[in-house]
N, C-alpha and C positions, 0 to 999 in steps of 0.2 A: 878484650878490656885493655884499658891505657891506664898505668899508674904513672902520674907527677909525684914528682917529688919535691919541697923546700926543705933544706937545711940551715937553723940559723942556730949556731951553738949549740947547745943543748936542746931547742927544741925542733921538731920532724912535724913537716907536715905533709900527709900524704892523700892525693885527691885520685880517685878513682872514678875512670869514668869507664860506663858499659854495664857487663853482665860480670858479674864475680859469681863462677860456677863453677864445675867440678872441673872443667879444662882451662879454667883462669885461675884458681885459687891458690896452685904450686906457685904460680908465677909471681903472684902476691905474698908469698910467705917465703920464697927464695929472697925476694926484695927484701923484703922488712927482716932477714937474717945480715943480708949484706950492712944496716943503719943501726938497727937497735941498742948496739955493745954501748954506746955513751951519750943515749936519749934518756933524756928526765921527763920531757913531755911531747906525744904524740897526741897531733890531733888528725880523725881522718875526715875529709872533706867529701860528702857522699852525694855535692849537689847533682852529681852528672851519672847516677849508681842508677841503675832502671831495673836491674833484677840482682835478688841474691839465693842462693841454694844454702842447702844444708854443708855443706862442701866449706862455701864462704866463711858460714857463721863460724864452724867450727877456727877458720884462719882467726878471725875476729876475737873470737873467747878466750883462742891461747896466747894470741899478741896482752889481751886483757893481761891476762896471767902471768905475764912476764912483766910487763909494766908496771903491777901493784907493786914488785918489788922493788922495782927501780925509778918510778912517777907517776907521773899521771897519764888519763889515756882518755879522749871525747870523741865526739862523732859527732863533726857539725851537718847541716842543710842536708837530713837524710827527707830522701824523697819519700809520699805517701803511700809506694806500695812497698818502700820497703822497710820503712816504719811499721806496719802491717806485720810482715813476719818477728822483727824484734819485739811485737808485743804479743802474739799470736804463741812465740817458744819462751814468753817470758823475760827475753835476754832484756828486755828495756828496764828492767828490775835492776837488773847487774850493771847494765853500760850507762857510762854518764852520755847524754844524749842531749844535743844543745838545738 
């Protein structure tokens, strides 16, 4: 998996492209430890995301949870199989999903 990253002030965006799985998802949550201290709004860009694991979503859920306290958090251009899962463990309930 390849994570991009933009930073413009306060807000993070971060686009993921590939498979965010149980051997990508440290890598994803190392990153987003290194940015998040003084983001107000992350958005993640999932146009280029083709698979995610239970591994990923858990990255995803706790990023959520750190973010409620500090801004906001979206998930643009998620692809159709992996929209699938987010509606499949319910999490499209909990994530804002553009």
């Amino acid at each position: 998996m390849d994570i991009e990253k933009q930073m413009d002030g306060k807000k993070l965006v971060v686009k993921l492209i590939g498979r965010l799985d149980t051997e990508t998802s440290p890598l994803l949550s190392d990153s987003l430890d290194e940015d998040l201290d003084n983001v107000e709004d992350l958005t993640f860009d999932l146009s280029e995301l083709i698979y995610i694991s239970s591994a990923g979503l858990r990255v995803i859920l706790s990023t959520q949870k750190i973010m409620n306290k500090q801004g906001t958090m979206k998930l643009i251009n998620v692809q159709d199989i992996v929209q699938e899962v987010f509606d499949a463990t319910g999490l499209s309930t909990i994530l804002t999903i553009e």
